[in-house]
MARKOL-701333 format. One record per atom (N, C-alpha, C): residue in three letters; x, y, z. Coordinates in steps of 0.05 Angstrom, whole numbers, plus 5000, padded with zeros to 4 digits. Example, Ala and Ser with C-alpha at 12.3 -4.5 7.8 and 13.67 -1.06 7.14 Angstrom:
ALA526448865156;ALA524649105156;ALA526449345156;SER525749555142;SER527349795143;SER525850015157;
REM end
This chain:
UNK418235666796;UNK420935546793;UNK420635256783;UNK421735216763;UNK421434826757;UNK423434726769;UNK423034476773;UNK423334246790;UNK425934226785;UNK426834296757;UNK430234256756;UNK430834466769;UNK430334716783;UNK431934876790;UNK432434876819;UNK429734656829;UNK428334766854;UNK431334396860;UNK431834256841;UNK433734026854;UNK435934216857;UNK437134386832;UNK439734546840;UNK439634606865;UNK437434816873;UNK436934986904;UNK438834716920;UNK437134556922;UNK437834306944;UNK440534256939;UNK442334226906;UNK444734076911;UNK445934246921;UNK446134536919;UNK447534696935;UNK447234716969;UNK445534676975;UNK445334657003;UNK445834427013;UNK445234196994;UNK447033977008;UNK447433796980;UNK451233906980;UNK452433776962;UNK453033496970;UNK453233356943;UNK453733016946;UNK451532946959;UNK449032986958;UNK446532916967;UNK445232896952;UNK444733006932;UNK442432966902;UNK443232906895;UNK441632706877;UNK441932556846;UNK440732636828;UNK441832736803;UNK439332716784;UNK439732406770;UNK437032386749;UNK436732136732;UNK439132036731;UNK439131796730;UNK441631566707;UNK444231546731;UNK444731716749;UNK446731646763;UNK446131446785;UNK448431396797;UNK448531136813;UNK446831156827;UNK447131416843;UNK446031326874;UNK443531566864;UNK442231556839;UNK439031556837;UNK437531226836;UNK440331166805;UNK439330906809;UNK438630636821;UNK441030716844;UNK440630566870;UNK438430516890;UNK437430846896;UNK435030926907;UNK432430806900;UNK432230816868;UNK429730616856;UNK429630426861;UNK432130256849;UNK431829886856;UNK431129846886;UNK431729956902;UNK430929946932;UNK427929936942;UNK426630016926;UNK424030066919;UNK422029656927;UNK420729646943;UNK420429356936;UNK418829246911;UNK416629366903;UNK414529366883;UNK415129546857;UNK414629446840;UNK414729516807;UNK413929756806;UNK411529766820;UNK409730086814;UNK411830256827;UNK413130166846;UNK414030486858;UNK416330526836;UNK418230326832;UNK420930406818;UNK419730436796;UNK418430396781;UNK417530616758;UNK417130836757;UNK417231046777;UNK415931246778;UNK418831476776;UNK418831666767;UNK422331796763;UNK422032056766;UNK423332166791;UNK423632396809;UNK425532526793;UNK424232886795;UNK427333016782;UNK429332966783;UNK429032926815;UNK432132836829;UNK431732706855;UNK433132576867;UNK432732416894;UNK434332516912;UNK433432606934;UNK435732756958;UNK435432496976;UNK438032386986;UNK438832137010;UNK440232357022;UNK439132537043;UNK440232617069;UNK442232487089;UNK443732577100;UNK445032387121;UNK444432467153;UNK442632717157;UNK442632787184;UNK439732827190;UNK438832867205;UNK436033127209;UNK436033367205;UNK438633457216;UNK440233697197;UNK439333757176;UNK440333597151;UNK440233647126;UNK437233487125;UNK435433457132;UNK433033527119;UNK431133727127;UNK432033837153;UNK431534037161;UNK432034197133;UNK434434307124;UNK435034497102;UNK433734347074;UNK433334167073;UNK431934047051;UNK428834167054;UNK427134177076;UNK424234217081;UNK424134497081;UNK426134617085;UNK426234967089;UNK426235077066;UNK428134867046;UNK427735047015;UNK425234896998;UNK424234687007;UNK421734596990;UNK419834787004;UNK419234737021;UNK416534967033;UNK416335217028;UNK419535277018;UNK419635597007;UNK419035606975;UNK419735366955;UNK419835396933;UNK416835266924;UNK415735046945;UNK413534956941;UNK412934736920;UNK414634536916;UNK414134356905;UNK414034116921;UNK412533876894;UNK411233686907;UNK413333466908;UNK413833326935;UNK415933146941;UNK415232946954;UNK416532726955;UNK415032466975;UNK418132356991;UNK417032217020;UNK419432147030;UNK418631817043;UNK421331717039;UNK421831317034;UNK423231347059;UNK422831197070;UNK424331007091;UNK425530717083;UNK423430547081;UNK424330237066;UNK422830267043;UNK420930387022;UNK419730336996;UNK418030067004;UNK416330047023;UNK415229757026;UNK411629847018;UNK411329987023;UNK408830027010;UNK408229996979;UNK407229856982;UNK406629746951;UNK404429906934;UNK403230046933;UNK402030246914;UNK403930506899;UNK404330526877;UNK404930776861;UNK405031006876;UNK406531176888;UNK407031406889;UNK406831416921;UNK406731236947;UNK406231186977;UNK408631346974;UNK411231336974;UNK414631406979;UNK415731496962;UNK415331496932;UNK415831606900;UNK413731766892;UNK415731896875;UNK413832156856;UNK414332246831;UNK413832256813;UNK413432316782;UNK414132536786;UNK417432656772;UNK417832876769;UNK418133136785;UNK417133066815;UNK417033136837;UNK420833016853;UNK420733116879;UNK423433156891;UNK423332826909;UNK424532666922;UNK423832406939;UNK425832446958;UNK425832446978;UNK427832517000;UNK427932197017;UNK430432037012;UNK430431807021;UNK432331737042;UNK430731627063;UNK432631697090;UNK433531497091;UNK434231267076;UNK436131027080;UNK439131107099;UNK440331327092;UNK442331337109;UNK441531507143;UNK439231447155;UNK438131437167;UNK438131147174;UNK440731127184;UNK439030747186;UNK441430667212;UNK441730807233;UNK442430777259;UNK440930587279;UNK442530497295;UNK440830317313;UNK443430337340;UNK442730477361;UNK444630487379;UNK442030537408;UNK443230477432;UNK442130407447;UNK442730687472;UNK440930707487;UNK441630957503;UNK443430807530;UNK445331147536;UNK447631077559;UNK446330837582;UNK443630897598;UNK443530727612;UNK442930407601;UNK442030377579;UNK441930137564;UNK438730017571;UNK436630267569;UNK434830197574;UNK431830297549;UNK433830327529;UNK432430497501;UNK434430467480;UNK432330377455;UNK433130437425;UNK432430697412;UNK434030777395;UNK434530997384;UNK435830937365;UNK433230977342;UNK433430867308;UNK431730937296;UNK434131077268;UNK433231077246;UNK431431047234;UNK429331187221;UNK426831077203;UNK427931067177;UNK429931117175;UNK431030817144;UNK432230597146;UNK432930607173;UNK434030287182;UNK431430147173;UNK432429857166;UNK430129637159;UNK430429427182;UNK428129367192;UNK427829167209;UNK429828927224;UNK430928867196;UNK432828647204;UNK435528767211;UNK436628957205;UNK438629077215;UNK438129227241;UNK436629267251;UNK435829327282;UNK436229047291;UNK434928887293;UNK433928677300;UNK436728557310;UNK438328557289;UNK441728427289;UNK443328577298;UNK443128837303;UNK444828977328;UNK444628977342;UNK441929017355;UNK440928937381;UNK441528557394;UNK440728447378;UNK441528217379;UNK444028057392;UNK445728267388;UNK448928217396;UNK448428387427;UNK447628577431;UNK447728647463;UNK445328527476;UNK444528297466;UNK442328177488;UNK439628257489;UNK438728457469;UNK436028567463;UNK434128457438;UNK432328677440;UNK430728667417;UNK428328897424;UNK426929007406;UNK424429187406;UNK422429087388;UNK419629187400;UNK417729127378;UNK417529237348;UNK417729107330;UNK417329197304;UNK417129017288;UNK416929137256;UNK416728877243;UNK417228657234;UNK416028527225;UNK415128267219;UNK416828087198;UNK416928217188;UNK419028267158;UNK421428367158;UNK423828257158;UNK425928417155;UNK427028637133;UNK426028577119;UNK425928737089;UNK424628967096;UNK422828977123;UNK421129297118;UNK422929547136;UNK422129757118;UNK423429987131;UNK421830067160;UNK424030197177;UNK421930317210;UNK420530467206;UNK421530667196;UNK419831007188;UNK416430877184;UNK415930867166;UNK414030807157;UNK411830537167;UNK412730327179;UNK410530157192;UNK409730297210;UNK411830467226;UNK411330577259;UNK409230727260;UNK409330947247;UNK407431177242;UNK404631067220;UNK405130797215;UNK402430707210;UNK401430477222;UNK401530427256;UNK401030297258;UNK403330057276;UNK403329867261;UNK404829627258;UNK404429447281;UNK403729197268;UNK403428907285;UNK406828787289;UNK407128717316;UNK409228577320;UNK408528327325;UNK411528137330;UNK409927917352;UNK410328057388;UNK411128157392;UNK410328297413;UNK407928567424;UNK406428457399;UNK404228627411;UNK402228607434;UNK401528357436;UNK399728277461;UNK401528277479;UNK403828467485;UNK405628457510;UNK405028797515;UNK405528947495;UNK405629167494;UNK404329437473;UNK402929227444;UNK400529407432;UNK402129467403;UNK400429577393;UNK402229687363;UNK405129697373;UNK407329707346;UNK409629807354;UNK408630127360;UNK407630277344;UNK407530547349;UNK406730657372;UNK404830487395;UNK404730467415;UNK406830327444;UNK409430377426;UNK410530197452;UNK413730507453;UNK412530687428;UNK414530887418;UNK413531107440;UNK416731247460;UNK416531337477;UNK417631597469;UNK419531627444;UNK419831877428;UNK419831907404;UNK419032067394;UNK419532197361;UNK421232417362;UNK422432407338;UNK424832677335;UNK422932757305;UNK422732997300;UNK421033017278;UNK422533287265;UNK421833327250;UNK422433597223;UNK420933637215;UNK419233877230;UNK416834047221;UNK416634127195;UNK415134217181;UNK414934347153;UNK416334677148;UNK417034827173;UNK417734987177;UNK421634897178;UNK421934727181;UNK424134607178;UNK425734587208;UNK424234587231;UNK424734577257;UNK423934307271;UNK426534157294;UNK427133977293;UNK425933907320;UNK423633847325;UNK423033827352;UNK422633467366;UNK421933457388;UNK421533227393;UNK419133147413;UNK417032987401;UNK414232817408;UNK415132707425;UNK414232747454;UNK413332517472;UNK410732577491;UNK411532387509;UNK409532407535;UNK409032757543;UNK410732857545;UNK411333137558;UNK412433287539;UNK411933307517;UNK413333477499;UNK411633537469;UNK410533707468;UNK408633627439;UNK407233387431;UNK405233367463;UNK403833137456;UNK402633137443;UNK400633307423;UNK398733197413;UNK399933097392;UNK402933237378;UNK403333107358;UNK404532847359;UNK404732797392;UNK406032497400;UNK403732307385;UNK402532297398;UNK399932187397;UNK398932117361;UNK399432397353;UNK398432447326;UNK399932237311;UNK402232207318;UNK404132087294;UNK404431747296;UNK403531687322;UNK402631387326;UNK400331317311;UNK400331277281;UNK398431207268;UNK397831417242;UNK398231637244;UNK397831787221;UNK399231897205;UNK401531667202;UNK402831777177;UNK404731937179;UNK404832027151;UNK407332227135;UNK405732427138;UNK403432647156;UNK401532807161;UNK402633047170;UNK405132997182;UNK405133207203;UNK409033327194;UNK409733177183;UNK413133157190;UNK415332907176;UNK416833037179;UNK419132777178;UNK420132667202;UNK419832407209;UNK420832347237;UNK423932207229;UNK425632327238;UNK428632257241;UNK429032087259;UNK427432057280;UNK428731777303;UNK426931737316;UNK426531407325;UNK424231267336;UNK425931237356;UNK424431357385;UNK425431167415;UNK423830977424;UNK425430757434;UNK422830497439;UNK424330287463;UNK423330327486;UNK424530107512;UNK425429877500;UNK427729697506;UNK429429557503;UNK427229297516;UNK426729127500;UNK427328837518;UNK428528657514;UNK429428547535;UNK431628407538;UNK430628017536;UNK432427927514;UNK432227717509;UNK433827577502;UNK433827307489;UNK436127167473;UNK435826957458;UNK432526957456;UNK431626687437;UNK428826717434;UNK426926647403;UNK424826647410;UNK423926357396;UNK422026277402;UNK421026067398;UNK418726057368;UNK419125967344;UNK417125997326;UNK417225937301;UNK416525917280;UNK416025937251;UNK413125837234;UNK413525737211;UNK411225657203;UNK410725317196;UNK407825297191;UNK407325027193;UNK405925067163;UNK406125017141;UNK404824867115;UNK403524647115;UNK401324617107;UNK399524437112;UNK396824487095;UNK395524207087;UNK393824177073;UNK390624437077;UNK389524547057;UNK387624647062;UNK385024537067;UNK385424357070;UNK381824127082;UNK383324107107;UNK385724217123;UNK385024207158;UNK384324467152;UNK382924687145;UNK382724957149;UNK380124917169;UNK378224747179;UNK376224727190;UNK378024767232;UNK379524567222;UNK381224527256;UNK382924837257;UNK383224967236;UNK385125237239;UNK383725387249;UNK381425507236;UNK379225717244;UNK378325737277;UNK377625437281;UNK376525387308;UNK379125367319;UNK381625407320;UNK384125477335;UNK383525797334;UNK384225917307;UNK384226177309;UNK383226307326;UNK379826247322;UNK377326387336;UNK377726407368;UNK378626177383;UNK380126107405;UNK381526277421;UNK384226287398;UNK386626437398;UNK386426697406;UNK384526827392;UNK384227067389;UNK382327217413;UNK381727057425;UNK379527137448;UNK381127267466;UNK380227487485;UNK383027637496;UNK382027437527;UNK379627407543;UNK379327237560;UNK381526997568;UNK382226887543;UNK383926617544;UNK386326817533;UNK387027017527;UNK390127017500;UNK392426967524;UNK393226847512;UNK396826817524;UNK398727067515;UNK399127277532;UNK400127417522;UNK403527447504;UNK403727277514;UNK406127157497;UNK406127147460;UNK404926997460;UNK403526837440;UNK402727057420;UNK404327007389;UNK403027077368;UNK401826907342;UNK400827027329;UNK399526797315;UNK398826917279;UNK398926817257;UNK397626887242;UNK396526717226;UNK394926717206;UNK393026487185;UNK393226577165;UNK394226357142;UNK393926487111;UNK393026327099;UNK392226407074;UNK390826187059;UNK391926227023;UNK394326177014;UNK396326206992;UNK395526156971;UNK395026186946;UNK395026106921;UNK397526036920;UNK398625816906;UNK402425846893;UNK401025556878;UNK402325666853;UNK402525476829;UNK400025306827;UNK397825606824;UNK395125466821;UNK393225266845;UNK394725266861;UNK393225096883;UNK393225216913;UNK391425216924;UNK390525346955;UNK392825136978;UNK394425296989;UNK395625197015;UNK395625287037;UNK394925247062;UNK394425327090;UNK396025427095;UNK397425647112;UNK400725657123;UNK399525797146;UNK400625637165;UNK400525827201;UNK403025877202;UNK402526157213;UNK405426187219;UNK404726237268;UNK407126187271;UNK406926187308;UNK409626287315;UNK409426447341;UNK412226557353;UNK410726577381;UNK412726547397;UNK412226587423;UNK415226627434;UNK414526967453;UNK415827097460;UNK417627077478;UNK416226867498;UNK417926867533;UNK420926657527;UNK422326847529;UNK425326767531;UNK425026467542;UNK426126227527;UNK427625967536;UNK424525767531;UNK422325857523;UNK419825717504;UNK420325627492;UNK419425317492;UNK419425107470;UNK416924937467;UNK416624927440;UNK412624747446;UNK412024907458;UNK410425057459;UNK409325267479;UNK406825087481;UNK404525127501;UNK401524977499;UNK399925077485;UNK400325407490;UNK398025507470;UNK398425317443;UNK399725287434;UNK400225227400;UNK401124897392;UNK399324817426;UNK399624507415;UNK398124337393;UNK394624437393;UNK393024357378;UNK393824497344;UNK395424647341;UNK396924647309;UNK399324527310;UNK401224457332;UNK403524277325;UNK402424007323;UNK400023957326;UNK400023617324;UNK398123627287;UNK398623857277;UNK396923757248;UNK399423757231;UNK398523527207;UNK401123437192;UNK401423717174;UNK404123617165;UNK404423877144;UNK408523877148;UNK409124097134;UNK411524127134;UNK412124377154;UNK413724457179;UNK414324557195;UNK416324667203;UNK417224877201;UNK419124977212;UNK419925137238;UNK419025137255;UNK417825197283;UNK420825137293;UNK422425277314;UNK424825217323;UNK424825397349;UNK427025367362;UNK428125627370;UNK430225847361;UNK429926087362;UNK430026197339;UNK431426507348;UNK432226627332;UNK431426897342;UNK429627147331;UNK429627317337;UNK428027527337;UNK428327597305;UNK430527677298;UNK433127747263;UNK431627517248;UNK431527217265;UNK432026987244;UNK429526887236;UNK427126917247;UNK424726937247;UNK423627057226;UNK424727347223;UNK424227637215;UNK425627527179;UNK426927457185;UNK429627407150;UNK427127157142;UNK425826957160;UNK424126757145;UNK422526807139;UNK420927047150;UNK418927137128;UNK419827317107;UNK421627497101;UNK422027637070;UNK422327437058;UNK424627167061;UNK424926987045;UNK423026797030;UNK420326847047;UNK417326757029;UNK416326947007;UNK416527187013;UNK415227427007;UNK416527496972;UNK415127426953;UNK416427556920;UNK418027856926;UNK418928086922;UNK420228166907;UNK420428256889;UNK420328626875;UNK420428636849;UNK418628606833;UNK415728536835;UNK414528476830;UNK412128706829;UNK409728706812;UNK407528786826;UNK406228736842;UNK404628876856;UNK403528816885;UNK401528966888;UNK399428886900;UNK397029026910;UNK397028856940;UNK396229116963;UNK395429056986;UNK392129076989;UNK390429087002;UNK388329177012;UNK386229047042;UNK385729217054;UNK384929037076;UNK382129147094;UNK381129007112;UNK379028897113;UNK379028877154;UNK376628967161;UNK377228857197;UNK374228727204;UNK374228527218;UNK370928467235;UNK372728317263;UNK369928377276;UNK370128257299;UNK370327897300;UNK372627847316;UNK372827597317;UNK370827377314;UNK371027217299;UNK367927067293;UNK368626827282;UNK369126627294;UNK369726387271;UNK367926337245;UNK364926357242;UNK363826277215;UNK365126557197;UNK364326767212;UNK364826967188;UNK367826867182;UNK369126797197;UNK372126697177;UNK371126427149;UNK370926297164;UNK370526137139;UNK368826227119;UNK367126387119;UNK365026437099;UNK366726717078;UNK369026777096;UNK370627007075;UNK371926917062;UNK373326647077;UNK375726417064;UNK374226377033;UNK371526297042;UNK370526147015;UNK370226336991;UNK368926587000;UNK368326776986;UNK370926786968;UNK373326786986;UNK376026896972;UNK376526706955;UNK376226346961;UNK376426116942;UNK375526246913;UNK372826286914;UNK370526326893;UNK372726516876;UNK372826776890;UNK373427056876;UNK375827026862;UNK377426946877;UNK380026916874;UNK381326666847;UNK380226516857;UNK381526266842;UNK381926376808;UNK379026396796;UNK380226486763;UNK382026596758;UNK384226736784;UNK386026946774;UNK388526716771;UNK388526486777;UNK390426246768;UNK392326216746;UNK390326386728;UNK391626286692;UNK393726486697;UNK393826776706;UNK395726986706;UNK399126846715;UNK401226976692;UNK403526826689;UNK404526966724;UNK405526826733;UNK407326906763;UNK405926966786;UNK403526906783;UNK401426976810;UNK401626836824;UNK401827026846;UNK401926776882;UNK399827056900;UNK398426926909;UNK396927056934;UNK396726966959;UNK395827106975;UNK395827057010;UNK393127207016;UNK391327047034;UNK389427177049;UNK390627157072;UNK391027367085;UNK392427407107;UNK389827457136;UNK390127277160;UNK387927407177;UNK389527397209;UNK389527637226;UNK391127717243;UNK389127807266;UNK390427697292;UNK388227827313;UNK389428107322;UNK387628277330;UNK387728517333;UNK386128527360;UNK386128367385;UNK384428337411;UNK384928587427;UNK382228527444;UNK383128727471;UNK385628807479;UNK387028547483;UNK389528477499;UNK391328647487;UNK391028737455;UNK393528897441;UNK392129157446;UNK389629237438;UNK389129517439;UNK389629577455;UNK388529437482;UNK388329667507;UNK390729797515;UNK393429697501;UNK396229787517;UNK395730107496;UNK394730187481;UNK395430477469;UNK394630627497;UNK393030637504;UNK392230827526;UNK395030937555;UNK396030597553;UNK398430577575;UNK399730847560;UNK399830897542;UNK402631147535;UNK401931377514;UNK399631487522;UNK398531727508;UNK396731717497;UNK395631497493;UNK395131487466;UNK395231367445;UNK393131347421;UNK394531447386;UNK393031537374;UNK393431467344;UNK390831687323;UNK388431427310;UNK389331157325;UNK388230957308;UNK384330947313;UNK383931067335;UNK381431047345;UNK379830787346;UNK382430607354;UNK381130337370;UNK379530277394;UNK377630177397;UNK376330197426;UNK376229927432;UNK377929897451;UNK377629547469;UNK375529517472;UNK372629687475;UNK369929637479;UNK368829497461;UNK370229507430;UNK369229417414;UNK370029177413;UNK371129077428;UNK371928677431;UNK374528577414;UNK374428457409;UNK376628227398;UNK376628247365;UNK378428417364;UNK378128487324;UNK379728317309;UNK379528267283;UNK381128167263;UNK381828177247;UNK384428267237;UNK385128507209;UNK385928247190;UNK384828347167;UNK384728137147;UNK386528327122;UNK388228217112;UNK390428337088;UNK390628147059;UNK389628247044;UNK389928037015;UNK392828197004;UNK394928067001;UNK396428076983;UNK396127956954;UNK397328056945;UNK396227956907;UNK399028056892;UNK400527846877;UNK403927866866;UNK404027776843;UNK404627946823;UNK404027926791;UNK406928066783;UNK406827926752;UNK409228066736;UNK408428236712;UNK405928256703;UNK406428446685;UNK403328626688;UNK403628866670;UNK402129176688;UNK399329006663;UNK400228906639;UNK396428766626;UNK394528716644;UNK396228536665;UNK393928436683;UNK392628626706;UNK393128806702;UNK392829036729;UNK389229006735;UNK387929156709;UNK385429186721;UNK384629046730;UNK384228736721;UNK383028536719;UNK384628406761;UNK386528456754;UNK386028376785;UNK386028596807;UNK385228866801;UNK385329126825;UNK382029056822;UNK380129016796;UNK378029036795;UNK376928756813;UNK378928526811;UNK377328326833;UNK378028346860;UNK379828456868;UNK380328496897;UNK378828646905;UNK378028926891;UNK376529026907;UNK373328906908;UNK372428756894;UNK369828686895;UNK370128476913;UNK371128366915;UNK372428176940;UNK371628276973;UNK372328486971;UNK373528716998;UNK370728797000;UNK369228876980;UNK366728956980;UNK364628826981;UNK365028556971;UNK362428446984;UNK363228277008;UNK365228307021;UNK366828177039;UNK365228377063;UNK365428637063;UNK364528867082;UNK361328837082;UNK360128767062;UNK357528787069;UNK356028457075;UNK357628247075;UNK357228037082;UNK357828057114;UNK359628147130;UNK360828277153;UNK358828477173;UNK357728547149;UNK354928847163;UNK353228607174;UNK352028357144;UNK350028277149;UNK349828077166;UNK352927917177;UNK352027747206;UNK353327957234;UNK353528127221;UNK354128357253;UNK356628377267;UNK358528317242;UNK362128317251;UNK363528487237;UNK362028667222;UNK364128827213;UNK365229047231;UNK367329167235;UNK368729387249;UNK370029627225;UNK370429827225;UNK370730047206;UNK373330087204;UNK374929987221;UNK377930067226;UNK379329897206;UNK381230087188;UNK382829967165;UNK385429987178;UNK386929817172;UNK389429847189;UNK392229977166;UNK392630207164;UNK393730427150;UNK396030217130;UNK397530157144;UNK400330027122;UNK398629707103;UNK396529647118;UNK395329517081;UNK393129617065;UNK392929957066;UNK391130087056;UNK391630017024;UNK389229937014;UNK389730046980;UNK389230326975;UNK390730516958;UNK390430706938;UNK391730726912;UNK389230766900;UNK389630726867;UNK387530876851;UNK387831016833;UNK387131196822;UNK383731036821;UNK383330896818;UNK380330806814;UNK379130636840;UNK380730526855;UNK379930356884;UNK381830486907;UNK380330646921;UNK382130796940;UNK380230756975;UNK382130566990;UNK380130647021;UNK381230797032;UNK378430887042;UNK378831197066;UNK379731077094;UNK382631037086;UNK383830917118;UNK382531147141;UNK383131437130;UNK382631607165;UNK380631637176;UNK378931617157;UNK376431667153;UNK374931397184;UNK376331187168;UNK376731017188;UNK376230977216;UNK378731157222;UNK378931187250;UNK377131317267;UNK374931337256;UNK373031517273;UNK373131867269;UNK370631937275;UNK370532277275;UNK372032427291;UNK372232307317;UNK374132377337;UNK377032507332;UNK378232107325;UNK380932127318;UNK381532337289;UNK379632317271;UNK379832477252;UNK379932767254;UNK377832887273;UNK378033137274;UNK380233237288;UNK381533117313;UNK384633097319;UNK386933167309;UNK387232977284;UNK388932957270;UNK388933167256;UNK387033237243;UNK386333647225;UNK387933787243;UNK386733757266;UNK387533997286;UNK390933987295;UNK391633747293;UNK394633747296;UNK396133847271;UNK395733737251;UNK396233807221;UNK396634187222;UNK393434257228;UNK393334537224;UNK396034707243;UNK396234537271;UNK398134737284;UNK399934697279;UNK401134487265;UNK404434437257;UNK405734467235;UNK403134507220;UNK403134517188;UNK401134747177;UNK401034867184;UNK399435217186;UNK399135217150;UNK401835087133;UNK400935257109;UNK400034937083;UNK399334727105;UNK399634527084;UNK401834417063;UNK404034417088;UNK406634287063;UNK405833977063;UNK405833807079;UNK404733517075;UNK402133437080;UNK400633627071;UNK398133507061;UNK398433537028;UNK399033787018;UNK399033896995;UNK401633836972;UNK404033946987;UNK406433786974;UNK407333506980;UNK406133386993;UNK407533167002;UNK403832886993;UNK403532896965;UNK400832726953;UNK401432526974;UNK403732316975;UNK402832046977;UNK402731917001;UNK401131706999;UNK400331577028;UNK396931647028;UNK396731687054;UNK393431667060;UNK392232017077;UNK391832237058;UNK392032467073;UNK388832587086;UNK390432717101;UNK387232787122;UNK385833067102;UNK387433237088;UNK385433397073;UNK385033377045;UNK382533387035;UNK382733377003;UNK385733496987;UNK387233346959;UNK388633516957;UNK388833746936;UNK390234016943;UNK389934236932;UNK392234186907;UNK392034126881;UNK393934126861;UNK395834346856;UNK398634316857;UNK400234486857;UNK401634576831;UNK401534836825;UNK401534956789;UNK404534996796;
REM end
């Protein structure tokens, strides 16, 4: 059946739900897209569902007709084809974008097309907030099930670890629900692995209750990067961490020249100057650090972040180490800098603690698929963003990031800090530089994950029809 017939199937089963080309609400669907590569890419047709319902009957007639489809939450993944597909079906759960609280008022229940900041600001008004991301611009669906750093992680662990239900839509087109007591392994499975198993229709996640947080960023010269590191390295120790306390380190290209940016939040309701984060409030620079909220925090970082743009992610983990930080900083100086002359370039070396203090909470609640071991100490996920305007320059900067990343990993082997764990939502894949995020996670978690796949997904609809993202089996091309 071709792909135009296999969209008819769908508009009949759910009318005013498909788009083909050129109309509004296809065209709508794309621009939504955050990165260039994805909205280039043009689906027979785009199905925006409005229920679980109706993707339930959406997954019933793809798995029967067998074509290849991809499904968006927020479009924040920045590689070609993660949420989009060439000619293929895109099922985009934007109207999925609920945020309501349960009768006793002790749980969220939301949408994985809701985006960040619209949680954030409903909750907001009844006195709450939940862990998630960082960015208001990013969709839920998709950080959750890969992962995701909050600033409440050293309270409670990944967001995907603080998630107490999944509502999912099997490939069989049956609507069940992941928890503690209910289809654990695919509970477990879906904290971390993706678009592998299902469509998840609704994230449940304990309420906490707040009304202010304390935080923003500090800009500042790159010759204090010596006083940052030896903060970081500090910071990051789970012995000393304040569990409050979040923290991140960047190191920016913009307009040709290297700038420092810390960014700081700290969590405990009615914090101000917190102590942890006295030795960076006393370095000069420009500052925006306030009291704040959770929404307003979240809106100041998209408002840094380009837009529309091209984008490459890719990323990198070692064990907490202050020299190996500076010796990657430099590396990145070296590697990086020639890419200056390129018209619209801005970059970020991004470096994030990933400590005891955050892993150990997966275990508190099942589980996940990330195959983190607190044994392995105090980790540090490192993310190069890279933001360009036109596709000439592509090779020339996919070909230096990754040599970057690569001699970055074996510089890491050779003072004894590297760790194997890629952290899924800044995976690169690209037809010529692709990391094996699952591969990643250990043999363990890997062979797990097959085995959940196999019982939920018996005939390979999202490994096979569903290419994009990071999949656990080779894929089988579909005629």
């Amino acid at each position: 059946m071709l792909t135009t017939s296999k969209c008819s199937a769908l508009s009949v089963a759910l009318p005013s739900e498909v788009f083909g080309a050129n109309v509004a609400g296809y065209n709508a669907s794309l621009a939504s897209y955050w990165t260039t590569q994805e909205q280039a890419l043009h689906p027979a047709c785009i199905v925006v569902p409005s229920s679980s319902s109706d993707i339930s009957r959406a997954v019933k007639i793809l798995s029967h007709v067998r074509c290849e489809f991809a499904v968006k939450s927020g479009g924040h993944t920045p590689f070609a084809g993660a949420a989009n597909i060439n000619k293929g079906i895109t099922i985009d759960l934007s109207k999925l974008n609920s945020t309501t609280i349960s009768a006793d008022r002790t749980t969220a229940l939301v949408g994985p097309g809701a985006r960040w900041g619209g949680v954030y600001s409903t909750l907001q008004a009844l006195g709450f907030t939940i862990p998630g991301g960082r960015d208001a611009s990013v969709g839920v669906g998709g950080l959750v099930i890969g992962g995701g750093i909050s600033f409440y992680s050293p309270r409670v662990g990944l967001v995907c670890d603080a998630v107490i239900n999944f509502e999912v839509v099997l490939a069989s087109g049956a609507i069940v629900n992941a928890n503690a007591t209910s289809n654990r392994r695919l509970f477990r499975a879906l904290k971390g692995g993706s678009n592998n198993f299902g469509i998840v229709t609704r994230i449940d996640t304990p309420l906490i209750k707040t009304d202010a947080i304390w935080g923003g960023f500090l800009y500042t010269d790159e010759s204090l990067r010596p006083t940052a590191n030896s903060f970081f390295a500090k910071f990051a120790d789970s012995k000393t961490y304040d569990p409050y306390a979040s923290h991140f380190q960047s190191h920016a290209l913009v307009n040709g020249s290297w700038l420092l940016i810390l960014h700081m939040a700290y969590t405990e309701p009615g914090a101000n100057n917190p102590a942890v984060f006295q030795p960076l409030l006393k370095l000069p620079g420009q500052s925006t650090v306030r009291q704040a909220t959770h929404f307003n925090l979240t809106e100041e970082l998209t408002a840094g972040t380009p837009s529309n743009v091209r984008v490459v992610w890719i990323t990198m983990t070692y064990k907490n180490d202050e020299s190996f930080m500076e010796t990657f900083v430099q590396m990145g100086n070296e590697t990086l800098s020639p890419l200056r002359d390129i018209e619209g370039l801005f970059l970020a070396l991004n470096f994030q603690p990933l400590s005891q203090i955050i892993i150990q909470n997966a275990a508190k609640n099942g589980g996940d698929a990330l195959g983190l071991d607190a044994e392995d100490g105090d980790l540090v996920v490192i993310n190069l963003g890279v933001f360009w305007g036109s596709s000439a320059d592509d090779a020339r900067i996919y070909n230096t990031v990754w040599k970057l990343f690569e001699d970055g990993k074996q510089k890491a082997k050779e003072m004894g800090v590297w760790n194997e764990y890629l952290y899924l939502n800044y995976g690169l894949r690209h037809e010529n530089y692709t990391q094996d995020v699952i591969t990643s996670y250990g043999q363990a978690s890997q062979s797990m994950l097959k085995s959940v796949s196999k019982q939920y997904d018996p005939t390979g609809i999202f490994q096979n029809d569903v290419p994009g993202g990071f999949k656990l089996f080779p894929l089988i091309t579909l005629q």
